[in-house]
C-alpha positions as CSV (number, residue, x, y, z in Angstrom):
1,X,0.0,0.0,0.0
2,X,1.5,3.3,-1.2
3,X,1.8,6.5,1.1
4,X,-0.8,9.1,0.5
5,X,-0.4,12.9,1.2
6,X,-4.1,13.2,2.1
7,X,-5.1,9.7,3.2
8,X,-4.5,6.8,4.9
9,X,-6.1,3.1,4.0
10,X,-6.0,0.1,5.7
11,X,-7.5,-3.3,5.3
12,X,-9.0,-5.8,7.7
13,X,-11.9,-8.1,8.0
14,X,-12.0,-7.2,3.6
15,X,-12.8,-3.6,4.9
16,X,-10.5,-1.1,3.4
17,X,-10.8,2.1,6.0
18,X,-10.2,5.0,3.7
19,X,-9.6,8.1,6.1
20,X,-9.0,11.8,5.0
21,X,-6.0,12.5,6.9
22,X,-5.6,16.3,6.8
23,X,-7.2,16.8,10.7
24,X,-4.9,20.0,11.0
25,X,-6.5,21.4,7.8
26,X,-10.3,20.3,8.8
27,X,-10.1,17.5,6.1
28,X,-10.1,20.4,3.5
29,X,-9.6,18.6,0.1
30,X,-6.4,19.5,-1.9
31,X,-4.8,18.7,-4.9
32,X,-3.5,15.7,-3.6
33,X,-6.5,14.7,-2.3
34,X,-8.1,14.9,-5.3
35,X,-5.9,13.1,-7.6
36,X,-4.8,10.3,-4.7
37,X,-9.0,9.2,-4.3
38,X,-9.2,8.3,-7.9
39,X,-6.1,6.3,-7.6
40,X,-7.5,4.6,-4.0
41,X,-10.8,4.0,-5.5
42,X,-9.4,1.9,-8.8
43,X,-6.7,0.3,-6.3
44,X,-10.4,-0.9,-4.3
45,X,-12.1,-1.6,-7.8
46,X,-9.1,-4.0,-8.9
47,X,-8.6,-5.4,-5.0
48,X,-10.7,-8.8,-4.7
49,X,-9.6,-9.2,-1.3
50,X,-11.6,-5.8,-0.4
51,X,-15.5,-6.3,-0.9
52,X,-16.6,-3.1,1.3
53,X,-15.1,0.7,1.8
54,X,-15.6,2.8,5.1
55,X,-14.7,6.6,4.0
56,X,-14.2,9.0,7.3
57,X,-12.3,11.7,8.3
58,X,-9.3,12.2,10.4
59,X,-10.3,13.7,14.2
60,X,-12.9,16.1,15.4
61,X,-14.3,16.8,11.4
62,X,-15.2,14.9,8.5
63,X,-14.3,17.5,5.8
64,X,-14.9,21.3,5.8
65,X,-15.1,20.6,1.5
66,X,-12.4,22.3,-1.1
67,X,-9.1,23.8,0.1
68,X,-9.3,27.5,-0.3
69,X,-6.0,27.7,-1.5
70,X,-6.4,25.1,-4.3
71,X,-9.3,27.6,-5.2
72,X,-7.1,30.8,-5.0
73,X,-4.3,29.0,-7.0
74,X,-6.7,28.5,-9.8
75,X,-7.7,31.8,-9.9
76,X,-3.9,32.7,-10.5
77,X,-4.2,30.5,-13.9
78,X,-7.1,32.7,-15.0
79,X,-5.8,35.4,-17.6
80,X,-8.3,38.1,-19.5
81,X,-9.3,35.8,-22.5
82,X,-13.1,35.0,-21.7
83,X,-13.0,31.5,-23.7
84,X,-9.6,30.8,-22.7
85,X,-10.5,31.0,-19.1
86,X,-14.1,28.8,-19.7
87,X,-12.1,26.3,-21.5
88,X,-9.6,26.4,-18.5
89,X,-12.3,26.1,-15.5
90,X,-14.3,23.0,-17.7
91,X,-11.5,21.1,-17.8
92,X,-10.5,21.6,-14.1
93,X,-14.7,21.1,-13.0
94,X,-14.6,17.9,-15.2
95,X,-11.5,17.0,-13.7
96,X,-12.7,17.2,-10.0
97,X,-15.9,15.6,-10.9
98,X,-14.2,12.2,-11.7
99,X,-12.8,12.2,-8.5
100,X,-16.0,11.7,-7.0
101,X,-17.3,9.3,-9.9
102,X,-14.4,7.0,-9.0
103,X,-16.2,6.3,-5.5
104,X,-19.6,6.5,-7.6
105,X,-18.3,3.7,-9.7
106,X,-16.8,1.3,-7.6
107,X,-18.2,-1.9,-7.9
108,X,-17.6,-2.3,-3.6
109,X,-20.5,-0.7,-1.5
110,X,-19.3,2.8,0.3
111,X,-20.0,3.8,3.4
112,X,-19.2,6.9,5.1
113,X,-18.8,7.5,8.4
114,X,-19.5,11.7,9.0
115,X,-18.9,13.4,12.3
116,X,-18.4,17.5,13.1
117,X,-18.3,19.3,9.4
118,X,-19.2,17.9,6.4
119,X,-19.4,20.8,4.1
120,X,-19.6,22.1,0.8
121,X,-17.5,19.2,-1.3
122,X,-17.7,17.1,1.1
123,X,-21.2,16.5,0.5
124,X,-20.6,16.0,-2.8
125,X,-18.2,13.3,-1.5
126,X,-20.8,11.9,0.7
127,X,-23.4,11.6,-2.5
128,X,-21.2,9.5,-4.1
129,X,-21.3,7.0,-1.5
130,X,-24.0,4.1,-1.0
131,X,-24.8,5.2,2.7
132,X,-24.5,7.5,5.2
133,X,-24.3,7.6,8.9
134,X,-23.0,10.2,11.2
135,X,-22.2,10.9,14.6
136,X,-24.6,13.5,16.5
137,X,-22.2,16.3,16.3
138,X,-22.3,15.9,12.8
139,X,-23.1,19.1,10.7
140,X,-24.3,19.3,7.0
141,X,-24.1,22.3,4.5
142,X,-24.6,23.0,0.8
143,X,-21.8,26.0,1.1
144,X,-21.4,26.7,-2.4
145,X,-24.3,29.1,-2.6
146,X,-22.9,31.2,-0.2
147,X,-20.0,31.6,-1.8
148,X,-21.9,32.7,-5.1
149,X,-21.7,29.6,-7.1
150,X,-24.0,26.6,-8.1
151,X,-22.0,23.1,-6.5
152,X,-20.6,21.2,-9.4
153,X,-18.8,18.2,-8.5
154,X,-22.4,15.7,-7.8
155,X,-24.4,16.9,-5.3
156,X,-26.9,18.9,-7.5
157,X,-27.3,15.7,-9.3
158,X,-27.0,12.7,-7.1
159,X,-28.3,14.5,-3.8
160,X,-32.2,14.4,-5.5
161,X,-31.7,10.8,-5.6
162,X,-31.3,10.1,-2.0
163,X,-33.4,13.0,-0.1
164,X,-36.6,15.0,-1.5
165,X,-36.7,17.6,-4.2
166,X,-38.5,20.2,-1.9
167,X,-35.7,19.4,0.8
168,X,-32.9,19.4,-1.6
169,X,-33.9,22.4,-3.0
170,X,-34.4,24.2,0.4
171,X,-30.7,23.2,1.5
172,X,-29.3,24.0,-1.9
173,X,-30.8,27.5,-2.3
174,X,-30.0,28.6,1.6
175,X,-27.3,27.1,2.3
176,X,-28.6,26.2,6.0
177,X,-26.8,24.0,8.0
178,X,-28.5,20.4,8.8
179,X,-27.7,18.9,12.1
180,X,-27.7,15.4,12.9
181,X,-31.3,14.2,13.9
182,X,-32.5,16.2,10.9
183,X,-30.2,14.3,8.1
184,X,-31.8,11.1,9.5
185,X,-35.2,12.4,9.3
186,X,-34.6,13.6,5.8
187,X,-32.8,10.2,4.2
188,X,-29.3,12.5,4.6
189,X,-28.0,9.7,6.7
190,X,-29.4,6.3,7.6
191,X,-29.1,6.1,11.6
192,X,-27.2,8.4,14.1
193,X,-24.5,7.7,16.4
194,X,-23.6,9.1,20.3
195,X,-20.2,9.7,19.4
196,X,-17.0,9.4,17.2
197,X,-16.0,5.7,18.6
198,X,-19.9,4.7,18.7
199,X,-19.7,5.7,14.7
200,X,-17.0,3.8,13.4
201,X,-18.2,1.0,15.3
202,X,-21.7,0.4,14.0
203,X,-20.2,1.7,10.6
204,X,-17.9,-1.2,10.5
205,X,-20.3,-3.8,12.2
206,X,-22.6,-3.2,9.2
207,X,-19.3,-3.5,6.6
208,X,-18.5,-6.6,8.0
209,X,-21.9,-8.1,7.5
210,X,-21.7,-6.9,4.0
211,X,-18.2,-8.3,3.5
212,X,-19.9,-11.7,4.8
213,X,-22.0,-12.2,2.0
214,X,-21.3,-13.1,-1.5
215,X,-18.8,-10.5,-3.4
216,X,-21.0,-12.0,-7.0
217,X,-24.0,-10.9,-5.2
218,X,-23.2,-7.6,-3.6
219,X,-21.0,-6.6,-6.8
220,X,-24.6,-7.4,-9.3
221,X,-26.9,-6.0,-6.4
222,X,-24.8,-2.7,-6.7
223,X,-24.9,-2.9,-10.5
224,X,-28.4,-2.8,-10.5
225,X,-29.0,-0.5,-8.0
226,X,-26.9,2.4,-9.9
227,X,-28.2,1.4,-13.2
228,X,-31.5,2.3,-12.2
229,X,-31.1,5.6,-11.1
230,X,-30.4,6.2,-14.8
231,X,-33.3,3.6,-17.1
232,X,-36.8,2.7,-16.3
233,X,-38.2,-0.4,-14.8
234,X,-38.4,-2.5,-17.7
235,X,-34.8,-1.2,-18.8
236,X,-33.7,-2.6,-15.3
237,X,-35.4,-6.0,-15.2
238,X,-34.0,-6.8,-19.1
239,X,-30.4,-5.9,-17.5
240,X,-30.8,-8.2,-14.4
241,X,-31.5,-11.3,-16.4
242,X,-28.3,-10.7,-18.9
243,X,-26.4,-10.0,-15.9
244,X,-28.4,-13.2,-13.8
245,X,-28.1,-15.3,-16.6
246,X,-24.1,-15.8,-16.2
247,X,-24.3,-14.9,-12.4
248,X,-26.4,-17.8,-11.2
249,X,-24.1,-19.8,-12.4
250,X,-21.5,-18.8,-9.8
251,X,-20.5,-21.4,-7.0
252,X,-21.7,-18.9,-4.6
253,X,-25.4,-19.4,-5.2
254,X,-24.9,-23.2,-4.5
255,X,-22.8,-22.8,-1.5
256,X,-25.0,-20.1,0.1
257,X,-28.3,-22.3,-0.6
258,X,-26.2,-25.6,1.4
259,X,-25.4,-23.1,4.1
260,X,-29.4,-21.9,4.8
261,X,-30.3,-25.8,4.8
262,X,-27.7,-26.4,6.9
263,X,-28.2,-23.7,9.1
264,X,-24.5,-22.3,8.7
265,X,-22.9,-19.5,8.0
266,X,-21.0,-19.2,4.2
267,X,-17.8,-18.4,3.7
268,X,-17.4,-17.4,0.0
269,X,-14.2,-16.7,-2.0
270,X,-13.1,-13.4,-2.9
């Protein structure tokens, strides 16, 4: 496992722990960060020993979103050519926005584990991810708006997708910050946690039940699960039986039916 500048993984149990590890800096995400995540995220892709990903932050705060100074330095790129300097900020939005698609598209469930701040591009982080929970000191904002700009790395477009469109607007247009109790209630987050330690505890208790079952299963669950968000219903069930019709074919459907009848538990392959 290489060293990162902004993170640090590990792996047990198949549970790579991917932390953002810039506590000094409130997680803020910098160059590094966002070049290193697309690498971490293909190293998970490509990993058959990992089958699930817990995503948290380094001490008291999750992440307060994108550097400042990585904003500032772009600005220095900027000359007085109007098209010169659209072209510029396109490539460097479509460039940020893959770092979030590679945790979108891995094939290995997400989970992220959110106390303190989680602000601005970190909730575009978060959005990517295939469940939230968060510790209740944890505190949500849309910040972009306040700092005169429509977000543009996912959470305008996958954020509808996992909490209302009244809601969604309501945070997006006011930038208002969402506690705890009220990202549960909302679909934000799926459950709430005392503390920091209680967090990463029932975070990981749920990644290790999902690193139980079959990697075939959870890999084509997943698959249709994303692919859905994107085709209608009969679109989704004509996928499902391609994908089904070479899946059930896997070992792991006959050693998980054995293990029901026999009332014990599978161990499946990577």
């Amino acid at each position: 496992m290489p060293d990162y500048q902004a993170f640090v993984v590990e792996v047990t149990e198949h549970i790579a722990h991917v932390q953002i590890n810039r506590p000094d800096k409130v997680n803020a995400m910098d160059a590094a960060f966002w070049s290193e995540i697309i690498e971490i995220f293909q190293w998970v892709d490509d990993t058959d020993d990992v089958r699930v990903v817990v995503l948290s932050g380094a001490g008291k705060h999750f992440s307060s979103g994108i550097d400042l100074m990585m904003l500032a330095s772009l600005a220095n790129e900027l000359g007085k050519d109007v098209g010169r300097n659209a072209r510029t900020l396109r490539r460097t939005i479509l460039r940020l926005q893959a770092s979030f698609n590679a945790v979108d598209n891995c094939r290995k469930p997400v989970l992220a584990a959110i106390q303190g701040y989680c602000l601005g591009g970190a909730i575009d982080l978060i959005s990517a991810c295939d469940m939230r929970y968060a510790a209740e000191d944890a505190k949500f904002a849309i910040r972009e708006i306040d700092m005169g700009m429509a977000a543009d790395v996912g959470t305008l477009q996958r954020l509808p997708r996992i909490i209302g469109d009244g809601m969604m607007r309501e945070l997006a247009y006011t930038g208002r910050t969402v506690l705890a109790e009220e990202a549960q209630r909302i679909g934000l987050v799926n459950k709430t946690f005392e503390d920091l330690p209680a967090l990463l505890e029932g975070v990981f208790a749920i990644a290790r039940e999902i690193a139980s079952k079959s990697p075939i299963a959870i890999a084509g669950t997943k698959e249709m699960l994303t692919y859905m968000r994107d085709h209608r219903i009969d679109d989704g069930l004509e996928h499902v039986a391609i994908w089904n019709a070479a899946m059930l074919q896997s070992a792991d459907l006959k050693l998980a039916m054995v293990a029901h009848m026999s009332k014990q538990k599978p161990i499946f392959e990577n």
